[in-house]
Legacy VTK file of the C-alpha trace (Angstrom):
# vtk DataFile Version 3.0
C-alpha trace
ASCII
DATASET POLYDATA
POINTS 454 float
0.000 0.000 0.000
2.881 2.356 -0.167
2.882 4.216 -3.299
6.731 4.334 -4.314
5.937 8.244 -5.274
5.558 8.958 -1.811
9.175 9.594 -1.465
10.004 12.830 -0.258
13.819 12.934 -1.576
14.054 11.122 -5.172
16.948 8.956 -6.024
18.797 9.048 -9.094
19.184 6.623 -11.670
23.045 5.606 -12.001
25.724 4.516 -14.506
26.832 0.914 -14.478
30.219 1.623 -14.976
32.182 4.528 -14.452
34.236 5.327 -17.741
36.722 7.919 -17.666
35.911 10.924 -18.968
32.214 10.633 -19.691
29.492 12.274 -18.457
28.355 8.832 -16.652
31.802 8.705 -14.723
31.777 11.794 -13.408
28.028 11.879 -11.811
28.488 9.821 -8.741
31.534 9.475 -6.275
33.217 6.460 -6.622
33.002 4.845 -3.132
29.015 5.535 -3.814
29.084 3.667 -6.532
30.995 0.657 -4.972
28.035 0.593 -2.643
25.365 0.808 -5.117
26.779 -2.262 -7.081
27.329 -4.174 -4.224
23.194 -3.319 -3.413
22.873 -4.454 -6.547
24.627 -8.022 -7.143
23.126 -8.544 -3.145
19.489 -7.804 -4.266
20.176 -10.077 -7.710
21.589 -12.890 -5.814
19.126 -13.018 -3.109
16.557 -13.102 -6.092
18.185 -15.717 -7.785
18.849 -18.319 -4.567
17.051 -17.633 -1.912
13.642 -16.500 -3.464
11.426 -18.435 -0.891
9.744 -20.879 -3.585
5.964 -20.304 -2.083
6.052 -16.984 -3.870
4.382 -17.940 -7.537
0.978 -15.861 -6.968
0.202 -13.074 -9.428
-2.260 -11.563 -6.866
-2.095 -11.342 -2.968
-2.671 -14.621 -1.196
-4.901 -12.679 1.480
-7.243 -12.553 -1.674
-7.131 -16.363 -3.089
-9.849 -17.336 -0.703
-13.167 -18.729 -1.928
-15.276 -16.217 -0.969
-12.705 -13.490 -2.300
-12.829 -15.621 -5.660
-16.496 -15.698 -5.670
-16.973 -12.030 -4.814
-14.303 -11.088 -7.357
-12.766 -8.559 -4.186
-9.238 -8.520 -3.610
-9.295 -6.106 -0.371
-7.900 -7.693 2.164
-7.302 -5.924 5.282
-3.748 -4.497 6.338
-2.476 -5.635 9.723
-4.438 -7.695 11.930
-7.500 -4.922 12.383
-10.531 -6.078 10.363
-11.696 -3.073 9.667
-8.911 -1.646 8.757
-9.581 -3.023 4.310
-6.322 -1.430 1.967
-5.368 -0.007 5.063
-8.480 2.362 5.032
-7.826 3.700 8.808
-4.383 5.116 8.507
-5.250 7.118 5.124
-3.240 4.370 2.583
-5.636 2.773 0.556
-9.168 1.950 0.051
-11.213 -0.394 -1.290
-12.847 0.549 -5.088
-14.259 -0.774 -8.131
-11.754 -1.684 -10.732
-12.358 0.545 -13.545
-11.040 -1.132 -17.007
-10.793 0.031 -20.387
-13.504 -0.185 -22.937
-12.113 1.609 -25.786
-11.886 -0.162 -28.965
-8.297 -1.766 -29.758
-6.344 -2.676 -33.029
-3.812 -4.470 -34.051
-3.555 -8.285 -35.185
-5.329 -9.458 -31.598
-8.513 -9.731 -33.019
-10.381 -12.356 -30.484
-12.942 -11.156 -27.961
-13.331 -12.665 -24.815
-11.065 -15.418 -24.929
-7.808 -14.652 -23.000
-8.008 -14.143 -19.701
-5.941 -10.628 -19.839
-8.519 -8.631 -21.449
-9.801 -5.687 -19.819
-7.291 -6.816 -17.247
-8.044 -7.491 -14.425
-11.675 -8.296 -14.560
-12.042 -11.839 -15.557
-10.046 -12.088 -12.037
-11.383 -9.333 -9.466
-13.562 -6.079 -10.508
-12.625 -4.805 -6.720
-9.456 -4.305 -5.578
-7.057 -1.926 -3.338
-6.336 1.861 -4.448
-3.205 3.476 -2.696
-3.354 7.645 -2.489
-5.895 -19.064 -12.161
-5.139 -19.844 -14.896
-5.438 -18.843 -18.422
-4.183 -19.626 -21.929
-0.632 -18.223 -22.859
-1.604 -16.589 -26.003
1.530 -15.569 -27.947
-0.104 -13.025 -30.486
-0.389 -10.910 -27.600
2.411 -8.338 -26.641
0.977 -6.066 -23.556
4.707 -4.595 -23.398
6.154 -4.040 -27.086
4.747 -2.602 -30.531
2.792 -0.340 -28.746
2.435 2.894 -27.081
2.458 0.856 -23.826
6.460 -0.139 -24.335
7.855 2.623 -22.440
5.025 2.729 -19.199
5.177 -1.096 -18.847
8.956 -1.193 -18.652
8.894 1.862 -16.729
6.726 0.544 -13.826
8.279 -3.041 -14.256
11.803 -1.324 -13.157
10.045 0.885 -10.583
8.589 -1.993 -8.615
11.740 -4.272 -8.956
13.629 -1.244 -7.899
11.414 -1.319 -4.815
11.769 -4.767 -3.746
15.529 -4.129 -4.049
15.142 -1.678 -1.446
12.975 -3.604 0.579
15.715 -6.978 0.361
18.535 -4.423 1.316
16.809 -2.365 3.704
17.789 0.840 1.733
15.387 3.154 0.241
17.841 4.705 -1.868
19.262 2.520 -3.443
18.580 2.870 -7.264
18.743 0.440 -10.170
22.056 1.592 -12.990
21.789 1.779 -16.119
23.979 1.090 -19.199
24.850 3.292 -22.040
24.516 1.176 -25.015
24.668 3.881 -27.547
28.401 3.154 -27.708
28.803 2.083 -31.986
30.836 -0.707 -30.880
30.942 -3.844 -31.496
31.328 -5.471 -28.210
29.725 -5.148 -24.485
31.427 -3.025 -22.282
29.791 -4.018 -19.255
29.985 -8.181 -19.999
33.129 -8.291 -17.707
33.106 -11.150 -14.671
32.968 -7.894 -12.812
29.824 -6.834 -13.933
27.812 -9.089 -16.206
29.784 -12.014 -17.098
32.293 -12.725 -20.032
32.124 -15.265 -21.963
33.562 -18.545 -21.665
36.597 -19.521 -23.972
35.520 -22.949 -24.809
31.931 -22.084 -25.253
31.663 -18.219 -26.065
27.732 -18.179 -25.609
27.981 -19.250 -21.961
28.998 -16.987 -19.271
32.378 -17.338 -17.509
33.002 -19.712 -15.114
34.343 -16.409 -13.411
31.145 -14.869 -13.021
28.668 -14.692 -10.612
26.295 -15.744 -13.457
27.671 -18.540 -14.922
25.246 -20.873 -12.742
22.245 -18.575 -13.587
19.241 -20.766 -14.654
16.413 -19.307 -17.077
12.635 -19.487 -16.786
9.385 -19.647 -18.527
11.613 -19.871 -21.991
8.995 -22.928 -23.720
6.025 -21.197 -24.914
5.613 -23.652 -27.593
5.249 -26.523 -24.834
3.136 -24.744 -22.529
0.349 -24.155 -25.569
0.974 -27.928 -26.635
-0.085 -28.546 -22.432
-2.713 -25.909 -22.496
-0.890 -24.770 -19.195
1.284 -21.930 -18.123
5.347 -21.201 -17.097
5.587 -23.111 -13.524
8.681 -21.267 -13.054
11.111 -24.360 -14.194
14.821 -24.329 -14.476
15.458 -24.266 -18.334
19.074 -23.933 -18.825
21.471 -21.993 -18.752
22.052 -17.744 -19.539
23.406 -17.528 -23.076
24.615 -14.247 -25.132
26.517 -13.460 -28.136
30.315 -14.344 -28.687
31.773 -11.439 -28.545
33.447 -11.265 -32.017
32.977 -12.672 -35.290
30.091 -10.542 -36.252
29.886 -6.611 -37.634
26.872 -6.098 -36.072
27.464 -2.860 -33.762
25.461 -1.340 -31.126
23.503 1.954 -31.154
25.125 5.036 -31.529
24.591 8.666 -29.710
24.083 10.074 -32.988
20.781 7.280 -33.020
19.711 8.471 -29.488
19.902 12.437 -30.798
17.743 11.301 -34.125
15.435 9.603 -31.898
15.185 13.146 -29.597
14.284 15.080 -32.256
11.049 13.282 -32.393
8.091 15.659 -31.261
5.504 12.898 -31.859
5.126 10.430 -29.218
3.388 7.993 -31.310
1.790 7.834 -34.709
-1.110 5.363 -36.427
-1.643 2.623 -36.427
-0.106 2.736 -33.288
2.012 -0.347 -33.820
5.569 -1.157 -35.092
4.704 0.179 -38.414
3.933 3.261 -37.180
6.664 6.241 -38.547
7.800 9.728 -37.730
7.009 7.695 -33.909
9.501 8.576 -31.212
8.032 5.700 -29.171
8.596 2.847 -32.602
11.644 4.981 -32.862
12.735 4.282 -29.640
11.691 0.620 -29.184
13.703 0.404 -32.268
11.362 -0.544 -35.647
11.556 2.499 -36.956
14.337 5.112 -37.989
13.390 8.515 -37.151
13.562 9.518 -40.590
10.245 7.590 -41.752
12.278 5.007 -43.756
10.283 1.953 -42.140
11.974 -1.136 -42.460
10.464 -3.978 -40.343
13.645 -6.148 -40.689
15.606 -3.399 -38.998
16.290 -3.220 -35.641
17.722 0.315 -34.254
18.039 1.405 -30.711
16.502 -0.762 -27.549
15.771 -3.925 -30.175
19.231 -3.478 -31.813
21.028 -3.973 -27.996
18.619 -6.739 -27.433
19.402 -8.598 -30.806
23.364 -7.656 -30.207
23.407 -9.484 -27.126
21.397 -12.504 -28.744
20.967 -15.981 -27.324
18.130 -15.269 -24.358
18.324 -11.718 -24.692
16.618 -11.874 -28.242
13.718 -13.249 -27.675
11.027 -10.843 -25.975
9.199 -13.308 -23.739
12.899 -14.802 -22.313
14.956 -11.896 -22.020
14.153 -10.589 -18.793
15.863 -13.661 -17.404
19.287 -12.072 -18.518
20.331 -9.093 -15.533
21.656 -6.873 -18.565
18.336 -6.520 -19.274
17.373 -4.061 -16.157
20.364 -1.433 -17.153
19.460 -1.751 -20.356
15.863 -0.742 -19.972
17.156 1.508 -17.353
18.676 3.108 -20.158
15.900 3.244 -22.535
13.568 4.658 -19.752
16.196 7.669 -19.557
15.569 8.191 -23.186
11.846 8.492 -22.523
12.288 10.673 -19.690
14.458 12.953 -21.927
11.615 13.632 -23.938
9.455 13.903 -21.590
11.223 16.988 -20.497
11.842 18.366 -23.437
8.620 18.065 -25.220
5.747 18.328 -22.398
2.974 15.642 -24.147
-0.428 16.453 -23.222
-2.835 13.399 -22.140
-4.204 13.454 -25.523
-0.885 12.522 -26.941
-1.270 8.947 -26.310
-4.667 7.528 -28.415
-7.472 6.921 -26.233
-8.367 3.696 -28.441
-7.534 1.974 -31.761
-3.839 1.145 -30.097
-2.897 -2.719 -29.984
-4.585 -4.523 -27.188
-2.977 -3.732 -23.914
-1.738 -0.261 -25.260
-4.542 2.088 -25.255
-4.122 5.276 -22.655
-6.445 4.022 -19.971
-6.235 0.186 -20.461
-4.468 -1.652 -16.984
-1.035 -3.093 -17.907
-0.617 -6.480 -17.564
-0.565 -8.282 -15.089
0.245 -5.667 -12.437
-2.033 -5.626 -9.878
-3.624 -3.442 -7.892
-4.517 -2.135 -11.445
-2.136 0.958 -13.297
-3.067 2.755 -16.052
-0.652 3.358 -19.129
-1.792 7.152 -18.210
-0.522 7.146 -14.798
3.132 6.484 -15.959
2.841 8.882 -18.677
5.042 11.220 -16.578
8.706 12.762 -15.984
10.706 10.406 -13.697
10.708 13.259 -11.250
6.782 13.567 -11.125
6.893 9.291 -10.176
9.858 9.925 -7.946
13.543 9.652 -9.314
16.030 11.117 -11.664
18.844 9.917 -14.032
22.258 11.133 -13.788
22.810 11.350 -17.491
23.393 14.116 -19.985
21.762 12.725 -23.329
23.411 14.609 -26.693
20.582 17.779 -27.806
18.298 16.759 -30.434
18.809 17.296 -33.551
16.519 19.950 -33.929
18.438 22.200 -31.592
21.368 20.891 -33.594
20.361 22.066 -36.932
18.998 25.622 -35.458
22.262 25.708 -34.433
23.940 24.922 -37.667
21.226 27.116 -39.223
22.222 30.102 -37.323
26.149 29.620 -37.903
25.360 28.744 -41.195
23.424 31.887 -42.630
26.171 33.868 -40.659
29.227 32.518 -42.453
27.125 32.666 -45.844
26.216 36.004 -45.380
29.942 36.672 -45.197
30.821 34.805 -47.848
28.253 36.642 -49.955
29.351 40.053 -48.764
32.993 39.412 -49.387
32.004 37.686 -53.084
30.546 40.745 -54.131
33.007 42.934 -53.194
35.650 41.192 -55.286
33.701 40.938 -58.084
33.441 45.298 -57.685
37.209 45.314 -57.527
37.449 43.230 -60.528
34.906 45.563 -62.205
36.567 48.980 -61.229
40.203 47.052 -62.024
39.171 46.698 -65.345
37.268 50.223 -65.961
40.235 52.285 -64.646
42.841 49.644 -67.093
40.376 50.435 -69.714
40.629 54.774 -69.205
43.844 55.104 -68.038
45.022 55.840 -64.331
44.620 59.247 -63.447
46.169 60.880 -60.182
43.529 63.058 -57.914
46.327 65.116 -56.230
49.685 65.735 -57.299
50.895 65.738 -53.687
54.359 63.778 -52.845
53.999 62.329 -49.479
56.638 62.102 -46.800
57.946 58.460 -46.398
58.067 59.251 -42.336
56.430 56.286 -40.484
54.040 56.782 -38.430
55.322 55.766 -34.752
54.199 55.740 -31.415
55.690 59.010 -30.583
54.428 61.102 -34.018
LINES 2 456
132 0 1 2 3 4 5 6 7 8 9 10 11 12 13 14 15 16 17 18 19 20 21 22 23 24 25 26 27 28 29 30 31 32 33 34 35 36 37 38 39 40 41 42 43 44 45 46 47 48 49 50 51 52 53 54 55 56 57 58 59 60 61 62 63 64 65 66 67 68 69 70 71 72 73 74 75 76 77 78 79 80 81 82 83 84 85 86 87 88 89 90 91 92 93 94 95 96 97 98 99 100 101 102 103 104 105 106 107 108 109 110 111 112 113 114 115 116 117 118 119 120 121 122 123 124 125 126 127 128 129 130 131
322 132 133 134 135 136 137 138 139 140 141 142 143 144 145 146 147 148 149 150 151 152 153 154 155 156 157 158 159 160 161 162 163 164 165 166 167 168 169 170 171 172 173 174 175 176 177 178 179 180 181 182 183 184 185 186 187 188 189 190 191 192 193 194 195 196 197 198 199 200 201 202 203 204 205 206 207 208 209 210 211 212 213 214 215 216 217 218 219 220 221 222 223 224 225 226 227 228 229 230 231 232 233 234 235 236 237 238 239 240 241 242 243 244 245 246 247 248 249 250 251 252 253 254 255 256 257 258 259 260 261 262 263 264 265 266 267 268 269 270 271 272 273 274 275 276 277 278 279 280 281 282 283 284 285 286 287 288 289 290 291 292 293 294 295 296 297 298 299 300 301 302 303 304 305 306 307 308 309 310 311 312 313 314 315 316 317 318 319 320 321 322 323 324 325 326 327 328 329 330 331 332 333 334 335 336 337 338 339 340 341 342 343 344 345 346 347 348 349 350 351 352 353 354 355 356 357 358 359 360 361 362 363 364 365 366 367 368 369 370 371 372 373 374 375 376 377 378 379 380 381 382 383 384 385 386 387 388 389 390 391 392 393 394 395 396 397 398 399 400 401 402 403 404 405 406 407 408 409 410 411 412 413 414 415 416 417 418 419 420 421 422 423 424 425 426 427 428 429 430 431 432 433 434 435 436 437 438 439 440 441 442 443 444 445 446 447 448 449 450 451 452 453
């Protein structure tokens, strides 16, 4: 019941690894940094081994009673006072009707009442708290990509691991990194043993022994098999964390001139609201589209370019979360939304109300967080929803060309000036060889220099 924007001083958003000389390296001390990685790696490995294995519910299990099933009301009471429903009697939360979306959606989910995420959350609860089983693993639908709803579903997805982090360390201000992939490179700067893992030498696609990683087990990876078994991900080990080799391939990563084409977006997101969608900063951004309108849906730029650079589990959209790059790297994405945020102030009605894919209209409840959040309620700066990013992101290029613009007409408006005055010396050169040089005075002049003292 404790709204994570209820923190009075925000936290910042930090680099994953200090480089020399960059703006990253330079925005927090370095002994802060040592303890905001160790935070980290503590947080991930408690996560990874000693994750008590009761936890698999989706919703509370104060609410997975029968009678809570049957009344479809997930309220359950906070403490051990009755009365006392979403923490009601010390001002945190009440108890409400679930309000769901019922705008029309697009997109190739065309079914209607047949997954058990529509209008999300009702086919579960239509009551649940406010703080101030089973379904069918449909693969044709994406609540979290090719869609307006990309950057707010990422965005709260970090926000509420950030908070359990806090909660595992007992440290509210501790703050998730976030890597810079907009290097043009061709390898991963932060897959070291230090940070992410190399790779191995007699099996580049596995992590180093060296690593903390290397023993890192994946999940929920076989969609095929749980659609074969009608059933869904039991949270099964399902081998081992793979990635790229790191050379033999020319594929490079993002570059900051990509992230400054993507800034100069003013649109958040265009029709049909979906990766086809152009002049989009969001399908920019998410990486379908080049910010130039040259759609190409074989190319990947940006966030899906670092994803498909890393390859092996981070390719694949329904696995990759089970690699830890893929927090900083979202972390870094979401400072690229925030930038434009900032700079470009979207109204409400920037987002469509409707016609977006299922999942990614303005008011629809992302899924499957619960209590339910709207796609509009994380339509904000990071500093409305509590944090801040210690970044400086290159100026768009807008700003860039007004600039260029400016110096431009200056130095051509020279360039113009002196033209023409040559071409009136070469005139009046050629008039006075033509008439003959005349004298205006007959006056000899003294060949005195003019000093300091005359």
């Amino acid at each position: 019941m404790e709204p994570w924007q209820g923190h009075a001083v925000p936290w910042q958003r930090s680099p994953c690894s200090a480089r020399s000389g960059s703006a990253e390296g330079q925005s927090l001390h370095p002994a802060v940094m040592g303890a905001l990685r160790w935070l980290f790696w503590a947080g991930l490995g408690y996560l990874s081994c000693c994750w008590p294995p009761q936890a698999q519910a989706q919703f509370p299990r104060a609410c997975m009673t029968v009678d809570a099933l049957h009344l479809k009301r997930c309220c359950p009471p906070l403490g051990t006072e009755p009365g006392n429903v979403c923490g009601s009697l010390q001002g945190r939360g009440r108890c409400q009707g679930v309000q769901a979306d019922t705008q029309p959606w697009s997109g190739p989910y065309t079914l209607r009442n047949v997954d058990d995420r529509e209008r999300w959350p009702l086919k579960f609860f239509n009551q649940s708290c406010r703080c101030t089983g089973p379904g069918h693993p449909f693969t044709g639908i994406d609540f979290s990509h090719q869609g307006p709803a990309f950057v707010t579903w990422h965005r709260y997805h970090l926000l509420l691991l950030e908070r359990d982090l806090q909660r595992l360390v007992g440290n509210d201000s501790f703050a998730l990194p976030y890597w810079n992939f907009a290097t043009g490179r061709n390898e991963c700067d932060v897959c070291t043993d230090q940070l992410f893992g190399a790779s191995r030498l007699d099996d580049p696609g596995l992590i180093s022994l060296s690593s903390r990683f290397s023993r890192w087990q994946i999940v929920c990876n076989s969609l095929d098999d749980y659609n074969r078994l009608v059933t869904l991900c039991n949270g099964s080990d399902e081998g081992p964390l793979r990635r790229r080799p790191p050379a033999g391939s020319s594929e490079r990563l993002p570059t900051a001139e990509d992230v400054q084409s993507c800034l100069s977006l003013q649109e958040f997101d265009s029709p049909p609201f979906f990766r086809n969608s152009s002049f989009s900063f969001r399908n920019a951004l998410e990486g379908f589209d080049k910010p130039g309108g040259a759609l190409n849906l074989r190319m990947l730029s940006l966030h899906n370019l670092a994803h498909s650079f890393l390859n092996g589990t981070s390719v694949l959209p329904h696995a990759a979360a089970n690699d830890p790059i893929f927090v900083v790297l979202h972390s870094f994405t979401d400072a690229i939304f925030d930038e434009w945020m900032k700079r470009f102030k979207p109204p409400d009605n920037a987002w469509p109300e409707e016609l977006a894919p299922i999942g990614h209209n303005r008011l629809y409840n992302m899924v499957p967080f619960f209590p339910p959040v709207t796609n509009n309620e994380i339509f904000q700066t990071a500093e409305q929803l509590g944090y801040t990013y210690a970044i400086d992101l290159p100026g768009s290029l807008d700003e860039t060309q007004a600039w260029a613009v400016t110096v431009g007409s200056t130095i051509g408006g020279a360039l113009t000036a002196l033209a023409t005055l040559l071409l009136l010396l070469v005139l009046f050169q050629r008039r006075r060889q033509r008439r003959g040089f005349e004298q205006l005075m007959n006056v000899r002049f003294s060949p005195k220099k003019y000093m300091e003292e005359a």
